[in-house]
C-alpha positions in Angstrom: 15.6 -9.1 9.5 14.7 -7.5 6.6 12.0 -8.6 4.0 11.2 -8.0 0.8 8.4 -6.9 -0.5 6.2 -8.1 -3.4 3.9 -5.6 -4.9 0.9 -7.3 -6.7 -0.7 -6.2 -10.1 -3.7 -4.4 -8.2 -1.1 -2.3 -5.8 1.2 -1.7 -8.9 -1.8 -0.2 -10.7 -3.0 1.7 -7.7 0.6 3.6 -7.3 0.8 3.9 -10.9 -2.6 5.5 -10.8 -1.9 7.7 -8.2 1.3 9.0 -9.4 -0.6 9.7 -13.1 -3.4 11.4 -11.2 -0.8 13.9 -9.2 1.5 14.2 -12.1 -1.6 15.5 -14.7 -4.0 17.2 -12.0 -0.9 18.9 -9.8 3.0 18.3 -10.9 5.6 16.0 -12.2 7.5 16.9 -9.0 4.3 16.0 -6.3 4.2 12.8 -8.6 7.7 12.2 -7.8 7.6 13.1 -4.4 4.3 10.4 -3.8 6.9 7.7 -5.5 9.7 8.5 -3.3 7.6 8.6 -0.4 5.7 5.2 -1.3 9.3 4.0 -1.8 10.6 4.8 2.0 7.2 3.5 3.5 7.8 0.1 1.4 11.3 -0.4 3.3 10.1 1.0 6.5 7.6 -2.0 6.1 10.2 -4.3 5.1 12.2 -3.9 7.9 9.6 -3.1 10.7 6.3 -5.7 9.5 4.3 -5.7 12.6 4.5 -1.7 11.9 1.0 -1.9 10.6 -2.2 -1.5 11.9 -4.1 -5.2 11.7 -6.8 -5.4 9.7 -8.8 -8.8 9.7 -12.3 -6.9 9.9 -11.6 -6.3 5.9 -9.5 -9.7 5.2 -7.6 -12.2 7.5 -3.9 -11.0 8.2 -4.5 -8.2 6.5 -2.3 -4.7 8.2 -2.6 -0.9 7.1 0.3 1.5 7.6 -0.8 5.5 6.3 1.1 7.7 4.4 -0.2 11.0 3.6 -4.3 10.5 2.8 -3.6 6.7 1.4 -3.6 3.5 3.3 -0.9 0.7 2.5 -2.4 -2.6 2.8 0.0 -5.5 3.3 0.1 -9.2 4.9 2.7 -10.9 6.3 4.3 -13.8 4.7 7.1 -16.2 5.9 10.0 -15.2 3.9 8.3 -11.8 2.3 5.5 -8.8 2.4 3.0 -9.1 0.3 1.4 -5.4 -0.6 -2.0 -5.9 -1.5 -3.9 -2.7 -2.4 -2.5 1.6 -2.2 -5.7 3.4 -1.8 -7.3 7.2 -0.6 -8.3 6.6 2.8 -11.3 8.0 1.9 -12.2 4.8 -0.4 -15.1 2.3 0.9 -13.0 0.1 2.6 -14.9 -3.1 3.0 -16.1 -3.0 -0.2 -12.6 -2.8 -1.2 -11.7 -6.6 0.3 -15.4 -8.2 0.0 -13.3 -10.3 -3.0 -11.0 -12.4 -2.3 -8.0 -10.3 -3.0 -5.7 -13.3 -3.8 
């Protein structure tokens, strides 16, 4: 069974940074190519949940799946996917979670 996903504020802000960054600093096409790419890792969650890489040393239920140098940060919910947080993997990660991302 497939679920959906529900992309908070912080997580829309974080791809929409992302993609800004890559489009002004690189190309409108590597911008496009990040969205696309986002995209396809978003359904491969959706479809495969327990894909992810658990996390609870940064928050309780919390799961990880890469793409390219950022980390997709998701918990499982009963009818849905919740995507916290798309960062660098290069980011502080617990100081990422010490708030209460909810």
């Amino acid at each position: 069974m497939t679920r959906s996903c529900r992309i908070t504020p912080e997580a829309s802000q974080d791809i929409e940074a992302i993609a800004d960054y890559l489009a002004t600093h690189s190309s409108l096409t590597r911008a496009e190519d990040f969205l696309s790419g986002i995209d396809a890792a978003l359904q491969r969650i959706a479809q495969f949940p327990e894909i992810g890489r658990k996390r609870d040393e940064l928050y309780p239920g919390l799961r990880s799946v890469p793409y390219k140098q950022y980390l997709i940060f998701y918990r499982l919910l009963n009818d849905a996917i919740e995507i916290f947080r798309v960062v660098s993997g290069y980011q502080d990660l617990p100081a990422l979670f010490e708030e209460d991302p909810e």
